[in-house]
Backbone as ProteinMPNN parsed JSONL, in Angstrom:
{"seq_chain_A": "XXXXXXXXXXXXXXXXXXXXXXXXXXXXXXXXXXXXXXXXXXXXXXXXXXXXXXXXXXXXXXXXXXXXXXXXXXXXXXXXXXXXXXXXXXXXXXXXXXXXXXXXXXXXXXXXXXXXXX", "coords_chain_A": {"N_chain_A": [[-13.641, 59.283, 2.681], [-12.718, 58.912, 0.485], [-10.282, 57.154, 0.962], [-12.206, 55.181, 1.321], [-13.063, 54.501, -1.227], [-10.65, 53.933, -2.286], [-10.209, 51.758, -1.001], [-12.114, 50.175, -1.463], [-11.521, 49.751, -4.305], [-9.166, 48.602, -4.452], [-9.981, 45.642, -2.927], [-11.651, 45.107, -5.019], [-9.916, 45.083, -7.367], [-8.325, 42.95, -5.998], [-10.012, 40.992, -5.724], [-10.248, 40.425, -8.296], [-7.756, 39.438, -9.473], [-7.274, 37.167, -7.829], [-9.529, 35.605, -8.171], [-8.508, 35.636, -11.094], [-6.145, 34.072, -10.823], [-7.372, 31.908, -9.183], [-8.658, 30.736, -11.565], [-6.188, 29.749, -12.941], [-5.114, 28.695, -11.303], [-6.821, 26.051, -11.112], [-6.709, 24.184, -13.703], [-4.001, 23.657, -13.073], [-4.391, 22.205, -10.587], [-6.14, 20.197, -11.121], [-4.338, 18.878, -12.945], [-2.182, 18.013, -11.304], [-3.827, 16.595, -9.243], [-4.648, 13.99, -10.461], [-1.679, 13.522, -11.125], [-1.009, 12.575, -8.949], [-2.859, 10.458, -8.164], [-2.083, 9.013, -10.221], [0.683, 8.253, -9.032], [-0.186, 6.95, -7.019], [-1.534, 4.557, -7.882], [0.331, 3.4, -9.514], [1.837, 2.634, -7.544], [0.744, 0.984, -5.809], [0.152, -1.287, -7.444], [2.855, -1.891, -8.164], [3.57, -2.514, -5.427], [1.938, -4.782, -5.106], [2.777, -6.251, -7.643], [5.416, -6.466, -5.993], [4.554, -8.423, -3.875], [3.777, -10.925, -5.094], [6.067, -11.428, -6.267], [7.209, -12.558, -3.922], [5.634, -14.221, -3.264], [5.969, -15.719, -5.448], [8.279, -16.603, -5.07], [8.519, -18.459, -2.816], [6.926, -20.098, -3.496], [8.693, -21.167, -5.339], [11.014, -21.997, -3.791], [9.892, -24.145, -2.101], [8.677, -26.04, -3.754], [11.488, -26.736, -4.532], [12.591, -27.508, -2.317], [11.059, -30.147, -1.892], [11.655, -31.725, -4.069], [14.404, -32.208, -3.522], [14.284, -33.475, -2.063], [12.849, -35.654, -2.482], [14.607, -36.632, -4.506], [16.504, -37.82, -2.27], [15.694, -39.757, -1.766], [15.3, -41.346, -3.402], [17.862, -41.252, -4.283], [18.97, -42.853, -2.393], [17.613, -45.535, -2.274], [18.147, -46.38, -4.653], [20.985, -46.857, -4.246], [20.288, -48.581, -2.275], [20.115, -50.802, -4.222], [21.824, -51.176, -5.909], [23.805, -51.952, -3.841], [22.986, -54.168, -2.853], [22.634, -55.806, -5.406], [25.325, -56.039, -6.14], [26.185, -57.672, -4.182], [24.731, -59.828, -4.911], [25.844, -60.448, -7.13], [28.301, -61.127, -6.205], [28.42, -63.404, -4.572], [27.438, -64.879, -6.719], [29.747, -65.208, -8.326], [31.207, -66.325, -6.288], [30.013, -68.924, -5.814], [30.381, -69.889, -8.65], [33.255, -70.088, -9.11], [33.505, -72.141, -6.922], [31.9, -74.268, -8.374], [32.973, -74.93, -9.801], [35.298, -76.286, -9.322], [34.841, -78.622, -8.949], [35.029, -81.752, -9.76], [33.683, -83.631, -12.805], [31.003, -82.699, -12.799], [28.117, -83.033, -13.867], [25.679, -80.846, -16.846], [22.87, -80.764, -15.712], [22.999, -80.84, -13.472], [24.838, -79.027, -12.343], [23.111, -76.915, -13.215], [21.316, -77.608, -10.898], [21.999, -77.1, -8.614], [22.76, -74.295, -8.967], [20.101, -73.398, -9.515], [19.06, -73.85, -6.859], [19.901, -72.655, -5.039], [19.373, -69.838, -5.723]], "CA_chain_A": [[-14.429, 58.793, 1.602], [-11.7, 58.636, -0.604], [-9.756, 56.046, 1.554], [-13.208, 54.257, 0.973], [-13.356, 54.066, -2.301], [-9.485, 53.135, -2.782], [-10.078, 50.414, -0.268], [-13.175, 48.814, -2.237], [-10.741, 49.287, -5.512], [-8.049, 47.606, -4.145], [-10.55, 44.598, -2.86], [-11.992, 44.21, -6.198], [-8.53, 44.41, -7.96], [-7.202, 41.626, -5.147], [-11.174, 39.692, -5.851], [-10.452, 39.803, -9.477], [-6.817, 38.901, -8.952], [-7.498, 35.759, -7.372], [-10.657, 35.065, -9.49], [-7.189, 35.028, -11.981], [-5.48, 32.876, -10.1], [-8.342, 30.429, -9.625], [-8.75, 29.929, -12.781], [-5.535, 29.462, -13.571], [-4.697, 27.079, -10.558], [-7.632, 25.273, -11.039], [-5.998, 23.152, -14.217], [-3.014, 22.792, -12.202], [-4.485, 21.603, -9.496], [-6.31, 19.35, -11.524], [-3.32, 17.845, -13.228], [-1.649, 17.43, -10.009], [-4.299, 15.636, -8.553], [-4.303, 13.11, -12.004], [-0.553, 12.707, -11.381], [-0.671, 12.143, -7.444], [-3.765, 9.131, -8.089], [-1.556, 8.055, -10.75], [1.748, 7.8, -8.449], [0.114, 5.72, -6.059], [-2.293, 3.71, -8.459], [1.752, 2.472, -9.677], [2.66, 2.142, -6.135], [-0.356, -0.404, -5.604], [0.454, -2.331, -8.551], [4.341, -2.071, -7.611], [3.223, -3.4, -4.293], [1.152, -6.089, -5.256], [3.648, -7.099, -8.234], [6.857, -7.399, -5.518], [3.709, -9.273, -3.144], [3.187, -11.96, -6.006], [7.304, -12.443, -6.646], [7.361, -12.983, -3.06], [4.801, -15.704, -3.255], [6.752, -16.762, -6.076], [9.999, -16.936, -4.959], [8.726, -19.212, -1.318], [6.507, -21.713, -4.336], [9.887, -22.009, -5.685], [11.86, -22.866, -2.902], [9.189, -25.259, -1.622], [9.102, -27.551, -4.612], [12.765, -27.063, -4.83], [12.721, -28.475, -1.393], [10.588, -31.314, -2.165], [11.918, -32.196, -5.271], [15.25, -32.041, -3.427], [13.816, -35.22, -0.625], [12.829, -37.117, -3.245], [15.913, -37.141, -4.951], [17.399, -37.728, -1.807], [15.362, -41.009, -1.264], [15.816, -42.042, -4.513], [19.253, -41.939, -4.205], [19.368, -44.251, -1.101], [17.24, -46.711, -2.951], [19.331, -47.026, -5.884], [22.474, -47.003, -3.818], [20.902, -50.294, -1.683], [19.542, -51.858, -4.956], [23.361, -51.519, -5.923], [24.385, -53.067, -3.087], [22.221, -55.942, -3.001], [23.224, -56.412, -7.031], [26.917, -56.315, -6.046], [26.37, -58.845, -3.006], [24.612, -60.989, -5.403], [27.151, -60.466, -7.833], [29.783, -61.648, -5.515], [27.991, -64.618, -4.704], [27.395, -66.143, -7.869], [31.142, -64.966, -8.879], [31.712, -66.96, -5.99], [29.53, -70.319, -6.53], [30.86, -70.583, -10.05], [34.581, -70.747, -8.857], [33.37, -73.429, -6.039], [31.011, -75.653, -9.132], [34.506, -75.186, -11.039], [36.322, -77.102, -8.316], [34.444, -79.931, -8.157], [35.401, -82.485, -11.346], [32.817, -84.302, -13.105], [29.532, -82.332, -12.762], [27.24, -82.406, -15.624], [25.444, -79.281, -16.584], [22.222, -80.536, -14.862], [23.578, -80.84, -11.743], [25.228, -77.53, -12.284], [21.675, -76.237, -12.978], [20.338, -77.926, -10.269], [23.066, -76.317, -7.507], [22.292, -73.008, -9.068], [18.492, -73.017, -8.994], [18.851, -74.387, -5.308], [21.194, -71.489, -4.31], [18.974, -68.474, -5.592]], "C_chain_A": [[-13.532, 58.285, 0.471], [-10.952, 57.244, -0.585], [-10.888, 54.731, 1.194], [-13.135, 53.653, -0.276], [-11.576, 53.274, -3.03], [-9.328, 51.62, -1.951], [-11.107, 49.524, -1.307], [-12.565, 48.825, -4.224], [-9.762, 48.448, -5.736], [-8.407, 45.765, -4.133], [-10.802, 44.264, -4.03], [-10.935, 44.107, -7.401], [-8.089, 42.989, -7.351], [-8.422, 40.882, -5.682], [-10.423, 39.222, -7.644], [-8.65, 39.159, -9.748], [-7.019, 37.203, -8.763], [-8.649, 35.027, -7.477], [-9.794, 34.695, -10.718], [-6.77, 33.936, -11.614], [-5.824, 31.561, -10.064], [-8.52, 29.86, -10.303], [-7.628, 29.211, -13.709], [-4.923, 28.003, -12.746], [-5.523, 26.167, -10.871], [-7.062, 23.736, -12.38], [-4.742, 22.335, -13.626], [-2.998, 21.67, -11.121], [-5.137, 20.248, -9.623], [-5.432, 18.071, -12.284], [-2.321, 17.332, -12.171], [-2.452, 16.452, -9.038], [-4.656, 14.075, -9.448], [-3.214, 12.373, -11.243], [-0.56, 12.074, -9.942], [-1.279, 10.933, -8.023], [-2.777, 8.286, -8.993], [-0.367, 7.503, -9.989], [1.236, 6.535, -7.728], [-1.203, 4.341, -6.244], [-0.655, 2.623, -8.949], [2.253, 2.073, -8.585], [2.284, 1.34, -5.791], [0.267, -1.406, -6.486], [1.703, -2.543, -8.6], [4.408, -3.115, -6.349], [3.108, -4.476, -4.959], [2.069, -6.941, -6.164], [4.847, -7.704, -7.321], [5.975, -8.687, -4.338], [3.835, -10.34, -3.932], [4.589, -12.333, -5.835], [7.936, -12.886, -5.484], [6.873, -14.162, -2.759], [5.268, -16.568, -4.319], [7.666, -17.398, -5.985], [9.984, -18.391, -3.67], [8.061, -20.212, -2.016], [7.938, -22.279, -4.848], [10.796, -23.024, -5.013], [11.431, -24.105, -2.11], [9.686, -26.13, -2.12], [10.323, -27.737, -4.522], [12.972, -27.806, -3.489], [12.32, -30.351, -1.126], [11.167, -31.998, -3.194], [13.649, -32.392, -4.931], [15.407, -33.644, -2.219], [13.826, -35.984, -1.307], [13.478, -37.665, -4.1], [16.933, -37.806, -4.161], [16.775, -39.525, -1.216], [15.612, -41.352, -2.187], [16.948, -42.458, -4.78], [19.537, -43.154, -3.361], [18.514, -45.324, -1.451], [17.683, -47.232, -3.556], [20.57, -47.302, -5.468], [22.197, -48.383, -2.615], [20.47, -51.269, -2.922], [20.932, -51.902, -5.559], [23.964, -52.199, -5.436], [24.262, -54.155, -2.834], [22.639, -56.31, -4.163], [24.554, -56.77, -6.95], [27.114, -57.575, -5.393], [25.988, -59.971, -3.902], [25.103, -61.36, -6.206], [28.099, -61.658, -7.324], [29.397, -63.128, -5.299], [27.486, -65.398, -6.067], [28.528, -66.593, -8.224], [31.614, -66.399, -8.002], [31.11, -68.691, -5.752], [30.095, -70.457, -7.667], [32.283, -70.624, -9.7], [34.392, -71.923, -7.625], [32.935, -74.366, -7.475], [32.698, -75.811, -9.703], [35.266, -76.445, -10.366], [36.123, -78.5, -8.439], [34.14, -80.384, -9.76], [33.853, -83.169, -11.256], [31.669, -83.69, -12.912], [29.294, -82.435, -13.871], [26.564, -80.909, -15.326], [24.289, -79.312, -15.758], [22.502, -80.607, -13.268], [24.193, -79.961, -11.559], [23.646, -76.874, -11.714], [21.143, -76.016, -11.718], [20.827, -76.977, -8.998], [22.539, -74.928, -7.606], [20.626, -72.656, -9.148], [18.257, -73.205, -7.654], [19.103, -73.317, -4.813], [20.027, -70.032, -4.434], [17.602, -68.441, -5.416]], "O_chain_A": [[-13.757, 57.333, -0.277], [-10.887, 56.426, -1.503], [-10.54, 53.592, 0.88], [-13.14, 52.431, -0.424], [-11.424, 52.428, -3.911], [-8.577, 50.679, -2.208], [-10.847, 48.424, -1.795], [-13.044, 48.144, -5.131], [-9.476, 47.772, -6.723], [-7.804, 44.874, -4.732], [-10.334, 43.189, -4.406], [-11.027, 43.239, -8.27], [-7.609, 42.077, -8.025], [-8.019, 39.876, -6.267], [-10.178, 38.088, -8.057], [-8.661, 38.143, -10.444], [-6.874, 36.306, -9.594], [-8.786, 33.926, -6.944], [-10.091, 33.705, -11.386], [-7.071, 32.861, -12.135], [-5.278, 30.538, -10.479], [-8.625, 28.637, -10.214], [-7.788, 28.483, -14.689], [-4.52, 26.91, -13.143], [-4.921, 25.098, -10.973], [-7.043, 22.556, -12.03], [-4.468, 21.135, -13.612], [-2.221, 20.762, -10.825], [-4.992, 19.333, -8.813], [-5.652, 16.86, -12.276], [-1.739, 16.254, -12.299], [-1.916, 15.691, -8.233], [-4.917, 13.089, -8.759], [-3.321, 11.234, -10.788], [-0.05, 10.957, -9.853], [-0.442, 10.152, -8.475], [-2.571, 7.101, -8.731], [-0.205, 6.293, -10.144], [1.801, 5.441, -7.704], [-1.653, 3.554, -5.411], [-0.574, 1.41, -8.753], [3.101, 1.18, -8.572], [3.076, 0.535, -5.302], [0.903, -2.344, -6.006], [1.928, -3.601, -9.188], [5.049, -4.163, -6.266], [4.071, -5.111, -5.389], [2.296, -8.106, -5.838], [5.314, -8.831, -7.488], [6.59, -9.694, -3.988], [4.186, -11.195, -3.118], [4.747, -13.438, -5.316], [8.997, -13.502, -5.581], [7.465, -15.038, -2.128], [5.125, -17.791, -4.321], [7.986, -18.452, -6.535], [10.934, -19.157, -3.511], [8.269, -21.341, -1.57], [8.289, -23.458, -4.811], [11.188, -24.155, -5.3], [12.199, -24.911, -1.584], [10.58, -26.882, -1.731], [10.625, -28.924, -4.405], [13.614, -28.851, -3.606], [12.881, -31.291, -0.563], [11.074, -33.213, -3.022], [14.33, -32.708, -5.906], [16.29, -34.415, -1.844], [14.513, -37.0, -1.197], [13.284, -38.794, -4.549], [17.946, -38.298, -4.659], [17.38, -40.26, -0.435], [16.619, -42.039, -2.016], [17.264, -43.53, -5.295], [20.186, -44.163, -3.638], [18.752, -46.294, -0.73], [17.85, -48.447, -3.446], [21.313, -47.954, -6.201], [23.099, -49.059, -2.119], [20.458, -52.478, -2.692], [21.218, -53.086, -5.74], [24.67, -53.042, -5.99], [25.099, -55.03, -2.613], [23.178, -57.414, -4.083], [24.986, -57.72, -7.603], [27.915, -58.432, -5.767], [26.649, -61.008, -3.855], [25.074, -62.575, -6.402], [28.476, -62.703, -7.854], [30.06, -64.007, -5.849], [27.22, -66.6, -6.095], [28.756, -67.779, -8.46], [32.173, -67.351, -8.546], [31.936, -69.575, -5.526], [30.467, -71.629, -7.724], [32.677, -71.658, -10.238], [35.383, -72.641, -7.489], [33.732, -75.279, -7.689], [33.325, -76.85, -9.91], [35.719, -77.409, -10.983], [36.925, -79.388, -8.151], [33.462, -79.838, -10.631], [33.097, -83.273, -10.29], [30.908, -84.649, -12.787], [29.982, -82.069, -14.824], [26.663, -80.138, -14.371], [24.159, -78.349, -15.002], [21.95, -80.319, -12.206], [24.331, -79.779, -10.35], [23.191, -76.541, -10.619], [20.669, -74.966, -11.283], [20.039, -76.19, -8.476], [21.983, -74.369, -6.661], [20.157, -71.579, -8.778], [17.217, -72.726, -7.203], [18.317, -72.97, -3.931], [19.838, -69.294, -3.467], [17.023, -67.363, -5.278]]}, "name": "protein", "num_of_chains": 1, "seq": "XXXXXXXXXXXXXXXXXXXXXXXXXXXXXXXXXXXXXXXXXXXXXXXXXXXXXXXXXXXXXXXXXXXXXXXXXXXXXXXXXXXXXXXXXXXXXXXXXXXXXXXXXXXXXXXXXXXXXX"}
């Protein structure tokens, strides 16, 4: 009987015990479950921010690709509108030392040679 009654003292020491406990984990457990949602509410938004500078980084290199063609046609345009300016260069350079040659021209008949020619 005795054993009885130290057993149901013991239980309601250990109930009220961990009726302590409860109440005391229970904030903990609540601020731990706070900080967990918050870890991986930053882990989302960590995600998603290096997601975006990934999509930023492949808009960059696009345009930079494009913008890298059409510099590269542009160049070879301007480098034959050069060459055609030089060629026609050379040919006038070299009509005006031929008109030179030849005595007696007037200037319309210069003119006329050089409006014929281009």
């Amino acid at each position: 009987m005795m054993e009885d009654i130290q057993r149901e003292q013991a239980n309601s020491t250990n109930n009220d015990v961990r009726k302590a406990d409860l109440k005391t984990l229970m904030p903990l457990c609540h601020s731990l479950r706070c900080i967990i949602l918050e870890v991986k509410e930053f882990t989302i938004k960590r995600s998603r921010s290096q997601d975006n500078l990934t999509i930023m980084t492949d808009n960059i290199k696009e345009v930079a690709l494009v913008i890298g063609n059409e510099i590269a046609k542009a160049s070879e345009v301007f480098s034959k509108t050069i060459g055609v300016d030089v060629a026609i260069s050379k040919k006038r350079q070299k009509m005006d030392s031929e008109i030179r040659k030849i005595p007696n021209l007037t200037i319309n008949e210069i003119i006329k040679v050089v409006s014929y020619s281009t």
